[in-house]
KOLVEXLUM-198040 format. One record per atom (N, C-alpha, C): residue number from 1; z, y negated, x; residue in three letters. Coordinates in steps of 0.2 Angstrom, whole numbers, plus 5000, padded with zeros to 4 digits. Each point is the difference from the previous one (the first is absolute). Layout:
N
PT:NUM:Z:Y:X:ALA
...
end
This chain:
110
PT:1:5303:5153:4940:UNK
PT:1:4994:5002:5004:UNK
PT:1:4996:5005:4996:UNK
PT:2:5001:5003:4996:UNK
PT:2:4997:5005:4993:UNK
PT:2:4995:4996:4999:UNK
PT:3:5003:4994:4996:UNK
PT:3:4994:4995:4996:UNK
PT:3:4995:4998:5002:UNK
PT:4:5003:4997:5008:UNK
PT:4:4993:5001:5003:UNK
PT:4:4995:5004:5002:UNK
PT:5:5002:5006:5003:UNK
PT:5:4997:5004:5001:UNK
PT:5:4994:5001:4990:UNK
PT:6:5005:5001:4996:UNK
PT:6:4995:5001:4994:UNK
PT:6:4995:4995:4999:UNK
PT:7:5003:4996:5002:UNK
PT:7:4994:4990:4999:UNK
PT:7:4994:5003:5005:UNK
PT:8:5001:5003:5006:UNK
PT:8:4995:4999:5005:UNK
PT:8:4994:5007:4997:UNK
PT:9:5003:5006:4997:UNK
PT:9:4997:5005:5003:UNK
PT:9:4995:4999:4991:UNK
PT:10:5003:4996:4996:UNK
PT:10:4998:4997:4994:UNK
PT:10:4995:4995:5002:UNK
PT:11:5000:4997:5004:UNK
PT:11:4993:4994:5001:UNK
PT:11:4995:5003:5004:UNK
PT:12:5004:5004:5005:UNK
PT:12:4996:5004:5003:UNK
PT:12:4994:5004:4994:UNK
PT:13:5001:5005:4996:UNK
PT:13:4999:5004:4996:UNK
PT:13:4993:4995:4997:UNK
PT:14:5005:4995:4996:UNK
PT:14:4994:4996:4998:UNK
PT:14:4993:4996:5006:UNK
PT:15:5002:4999:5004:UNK
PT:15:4995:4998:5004:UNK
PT:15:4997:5005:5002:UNK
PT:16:5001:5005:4999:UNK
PT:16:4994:5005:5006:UNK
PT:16:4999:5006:4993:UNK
PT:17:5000:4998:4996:UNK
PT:17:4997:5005:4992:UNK
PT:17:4996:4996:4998:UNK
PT:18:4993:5003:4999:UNK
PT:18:4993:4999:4998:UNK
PT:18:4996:4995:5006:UNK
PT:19:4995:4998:4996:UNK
PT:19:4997:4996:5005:UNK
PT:19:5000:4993:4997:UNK
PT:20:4999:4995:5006:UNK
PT:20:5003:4994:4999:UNK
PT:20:4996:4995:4995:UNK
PT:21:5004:4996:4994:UNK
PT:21:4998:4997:4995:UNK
PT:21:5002:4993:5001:UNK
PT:22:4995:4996:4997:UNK
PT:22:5002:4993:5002:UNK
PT:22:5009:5000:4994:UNK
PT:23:5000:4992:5001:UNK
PT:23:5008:4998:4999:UNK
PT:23:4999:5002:4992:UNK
PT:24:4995:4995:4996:UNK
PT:24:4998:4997:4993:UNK
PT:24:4998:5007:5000:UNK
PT:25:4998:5003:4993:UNK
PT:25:4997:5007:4997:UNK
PT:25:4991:4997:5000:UNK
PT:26:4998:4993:5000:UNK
PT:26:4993:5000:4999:UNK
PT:26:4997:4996:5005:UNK
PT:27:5004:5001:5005:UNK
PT:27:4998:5000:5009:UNK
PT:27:4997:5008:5001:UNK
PT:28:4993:4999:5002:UNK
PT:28:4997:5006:5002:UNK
PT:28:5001:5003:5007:UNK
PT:29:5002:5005:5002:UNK
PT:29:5000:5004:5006:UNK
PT:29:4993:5001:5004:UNK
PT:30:5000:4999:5006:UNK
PT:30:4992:5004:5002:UNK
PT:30:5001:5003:5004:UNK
PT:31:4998:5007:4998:UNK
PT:31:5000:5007:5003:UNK
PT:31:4997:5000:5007:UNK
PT:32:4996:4994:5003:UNK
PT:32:4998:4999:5007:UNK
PT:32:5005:5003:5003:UNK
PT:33:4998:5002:5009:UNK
PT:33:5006:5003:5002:UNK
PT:33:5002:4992:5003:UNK
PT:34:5006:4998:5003:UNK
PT:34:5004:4996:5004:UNK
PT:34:4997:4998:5005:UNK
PT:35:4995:5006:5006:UNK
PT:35:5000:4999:5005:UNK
PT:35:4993:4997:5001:UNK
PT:36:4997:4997:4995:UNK
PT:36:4991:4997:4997:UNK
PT:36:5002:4992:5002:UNK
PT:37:4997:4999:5003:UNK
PT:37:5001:4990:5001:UNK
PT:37:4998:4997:4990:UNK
PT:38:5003:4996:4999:UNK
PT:38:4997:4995:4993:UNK
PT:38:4993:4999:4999:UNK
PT:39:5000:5000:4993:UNK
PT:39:4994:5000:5002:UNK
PT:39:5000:4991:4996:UNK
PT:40:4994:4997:5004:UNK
PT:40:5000:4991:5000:UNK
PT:40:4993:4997:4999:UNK
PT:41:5001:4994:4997:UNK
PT:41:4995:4997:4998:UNK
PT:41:4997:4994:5003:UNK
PT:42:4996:4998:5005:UNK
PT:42:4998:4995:5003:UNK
PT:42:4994:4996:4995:UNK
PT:43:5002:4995:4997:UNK
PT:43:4996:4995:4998:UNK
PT:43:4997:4994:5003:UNK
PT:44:4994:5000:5001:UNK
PT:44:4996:4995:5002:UNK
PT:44:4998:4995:4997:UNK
PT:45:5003:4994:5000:UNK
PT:45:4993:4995:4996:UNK
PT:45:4998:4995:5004:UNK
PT:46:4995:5002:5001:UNK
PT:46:4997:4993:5004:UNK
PT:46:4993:4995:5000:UNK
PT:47:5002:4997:5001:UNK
PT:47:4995:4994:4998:UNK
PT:47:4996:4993:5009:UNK
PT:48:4995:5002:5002:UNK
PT:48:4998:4995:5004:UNK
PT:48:5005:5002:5008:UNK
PT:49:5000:5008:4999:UNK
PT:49:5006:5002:5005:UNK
PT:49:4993:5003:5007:UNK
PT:50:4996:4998:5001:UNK
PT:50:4998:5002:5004:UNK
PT:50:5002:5000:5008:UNK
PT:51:5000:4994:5001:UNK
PT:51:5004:5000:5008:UNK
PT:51:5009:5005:5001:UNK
PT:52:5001:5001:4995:UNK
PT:52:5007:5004:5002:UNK
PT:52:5001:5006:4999:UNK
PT:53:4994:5004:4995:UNK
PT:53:4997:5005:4996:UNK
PT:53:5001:5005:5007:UNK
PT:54:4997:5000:5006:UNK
PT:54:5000:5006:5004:UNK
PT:54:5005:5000:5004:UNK
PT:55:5006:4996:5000:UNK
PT:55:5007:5001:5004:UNK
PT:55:5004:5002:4992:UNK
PT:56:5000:4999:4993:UNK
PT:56:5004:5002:4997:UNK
PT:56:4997:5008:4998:UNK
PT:57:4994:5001:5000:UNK
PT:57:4998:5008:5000:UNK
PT:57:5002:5004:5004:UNK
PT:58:4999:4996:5005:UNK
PT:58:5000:5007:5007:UNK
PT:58:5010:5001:5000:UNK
PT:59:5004:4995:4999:UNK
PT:59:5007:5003:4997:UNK
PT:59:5001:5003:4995:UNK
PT:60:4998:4999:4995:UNK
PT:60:4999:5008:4996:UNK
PT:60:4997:5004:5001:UNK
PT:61:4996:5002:5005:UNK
PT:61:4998:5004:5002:UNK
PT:61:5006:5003:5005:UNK
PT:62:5003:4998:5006:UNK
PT:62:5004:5001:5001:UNK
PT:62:5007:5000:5000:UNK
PT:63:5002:5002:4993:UNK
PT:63:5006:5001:5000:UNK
PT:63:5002:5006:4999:UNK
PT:64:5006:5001:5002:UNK
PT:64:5002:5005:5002:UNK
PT:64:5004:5003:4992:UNK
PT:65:4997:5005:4998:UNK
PT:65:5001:5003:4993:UNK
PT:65:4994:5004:4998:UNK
PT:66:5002:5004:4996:UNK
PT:66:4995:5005:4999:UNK
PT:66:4994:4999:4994:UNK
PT:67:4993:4997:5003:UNK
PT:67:4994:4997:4995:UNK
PT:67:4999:5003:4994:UNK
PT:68:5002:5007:4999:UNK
PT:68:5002:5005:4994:UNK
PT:68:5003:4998:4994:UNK
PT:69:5004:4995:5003:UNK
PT:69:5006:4997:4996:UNK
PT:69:4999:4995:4998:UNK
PT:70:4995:4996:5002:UNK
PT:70:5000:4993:4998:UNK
PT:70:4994:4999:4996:UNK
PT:71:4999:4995:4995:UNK
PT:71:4997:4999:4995:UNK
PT:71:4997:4992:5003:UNK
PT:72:4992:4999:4999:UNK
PT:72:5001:4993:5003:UNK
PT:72:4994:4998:4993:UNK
PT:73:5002:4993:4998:UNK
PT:73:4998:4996:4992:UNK
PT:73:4997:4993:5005:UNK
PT:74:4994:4999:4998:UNK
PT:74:4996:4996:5004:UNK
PT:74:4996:4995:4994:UNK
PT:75:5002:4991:5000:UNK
PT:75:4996:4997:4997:UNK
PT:75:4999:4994:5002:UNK
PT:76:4994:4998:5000:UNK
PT:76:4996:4993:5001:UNK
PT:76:4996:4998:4996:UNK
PT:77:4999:4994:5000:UNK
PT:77:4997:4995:4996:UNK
PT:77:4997:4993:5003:UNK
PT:78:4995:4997:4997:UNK
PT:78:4997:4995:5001:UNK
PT:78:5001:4996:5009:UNK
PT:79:4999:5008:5003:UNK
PT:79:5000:4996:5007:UNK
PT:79:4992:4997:5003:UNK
PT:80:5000:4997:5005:UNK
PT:80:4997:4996:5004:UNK
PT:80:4996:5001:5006:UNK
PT:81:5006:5004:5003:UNK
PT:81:4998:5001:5006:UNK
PT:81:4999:5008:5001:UNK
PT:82:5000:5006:5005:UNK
PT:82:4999:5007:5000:UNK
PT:82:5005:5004:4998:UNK
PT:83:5007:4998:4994:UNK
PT:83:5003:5004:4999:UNK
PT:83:4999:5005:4997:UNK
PT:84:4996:4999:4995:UNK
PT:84:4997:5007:4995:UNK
PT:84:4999:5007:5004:UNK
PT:85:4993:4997:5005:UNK
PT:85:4997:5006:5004:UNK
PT:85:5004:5002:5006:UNK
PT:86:5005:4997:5001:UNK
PT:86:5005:5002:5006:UNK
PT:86:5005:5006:4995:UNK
PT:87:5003:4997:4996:UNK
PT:87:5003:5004:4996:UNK
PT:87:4998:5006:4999:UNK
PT:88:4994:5001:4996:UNK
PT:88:4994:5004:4996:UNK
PT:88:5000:5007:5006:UNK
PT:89:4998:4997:5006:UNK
PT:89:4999:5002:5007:UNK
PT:89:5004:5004:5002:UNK
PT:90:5008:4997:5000:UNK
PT:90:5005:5005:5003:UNK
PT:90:5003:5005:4995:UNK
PT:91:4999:4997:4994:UNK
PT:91:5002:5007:4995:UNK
PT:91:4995:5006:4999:UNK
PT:92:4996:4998:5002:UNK
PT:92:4996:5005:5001:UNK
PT:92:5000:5006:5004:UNK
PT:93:5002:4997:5006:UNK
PT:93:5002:5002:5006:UNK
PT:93:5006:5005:4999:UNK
PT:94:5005:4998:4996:UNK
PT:94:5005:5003:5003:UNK
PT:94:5003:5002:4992:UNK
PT:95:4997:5001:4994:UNK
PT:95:5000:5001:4995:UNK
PT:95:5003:5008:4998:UNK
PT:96:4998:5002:5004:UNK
PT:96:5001:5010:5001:UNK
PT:96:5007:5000:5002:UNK
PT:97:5004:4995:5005:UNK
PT:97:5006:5000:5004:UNK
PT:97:5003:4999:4996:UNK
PT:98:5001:4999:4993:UNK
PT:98:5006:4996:4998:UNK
PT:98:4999:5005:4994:UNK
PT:99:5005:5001:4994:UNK
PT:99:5003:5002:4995:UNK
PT:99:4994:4997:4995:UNK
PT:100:5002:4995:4999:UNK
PT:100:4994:4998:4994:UNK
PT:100:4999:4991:5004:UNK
PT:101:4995:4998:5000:UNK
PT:101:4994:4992:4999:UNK
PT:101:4998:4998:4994:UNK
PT:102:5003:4995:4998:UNK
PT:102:4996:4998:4994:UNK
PT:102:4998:4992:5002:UNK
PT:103:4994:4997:4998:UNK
PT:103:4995:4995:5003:UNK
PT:103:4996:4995:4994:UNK
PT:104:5003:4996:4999:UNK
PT:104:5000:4994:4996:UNK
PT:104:4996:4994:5001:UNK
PT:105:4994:5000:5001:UNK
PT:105:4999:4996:5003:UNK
PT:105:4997:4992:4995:UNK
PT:106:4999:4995:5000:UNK
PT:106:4998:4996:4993:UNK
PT:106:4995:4995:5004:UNK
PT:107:4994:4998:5000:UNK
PT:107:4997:4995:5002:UNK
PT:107:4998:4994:4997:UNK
PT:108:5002:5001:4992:UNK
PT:108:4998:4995:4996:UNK
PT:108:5007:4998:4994:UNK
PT:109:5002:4995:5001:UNK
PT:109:5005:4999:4995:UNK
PT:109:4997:5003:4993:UNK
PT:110:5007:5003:4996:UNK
PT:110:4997:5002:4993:UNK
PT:110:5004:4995:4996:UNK
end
């Protein structure tokens, strides 16, 4: 009963002395607190997406997570039909709401 007792109050000791490091020594820790949602990246790439462009926005726009936290990466190319300026249009819009917008747009093959 001793040893265990020494096993417990010994891992104990180790898990709760300093603050918490990854497994590996060149796994970086981040000082964010725990109770901050992720922060995440939504990538767009769309091409000739006009007809479904205002039911996939308006759910980004609606999701439930905090805009602060999320990062949104936005690219098109060589479209057709009004996706450029639907896109162009809604980042504009809501550009300030989110963490960072970055906006790619390509009209001419290079």
């Amino acid at each position: 009963m001793h040893g265990y007792n020494f096993f417990l109050s010994t891992a104990l000791t180790i898990l709760f002395s300093g603050p918490a490091q990854g497994y590996f020594p060149e796994e970086r820790w981040s000082p964010e607190s725990p109770l901050l949602a992720p922060r995440v990246l939504i990538a767009l790439v769309c091409r000739n997406s006009e007809h479904s462009l205002p039911y996939f926005l308006g759910n980004i726009e609606r999701l439930n997570f905090p805009k602060d936290r999320v990062a949104i990466w936005v690219a098109t190319d060589h479209n057709v039909d009004n996706t450029t300026a639907i896109l162009r249009d809604w980042l504009v819009k809501v550009q300030k709401l989110y963490h960072y917008v970055e906006w790619r747009p390509q009209e001419e093959p290079t």
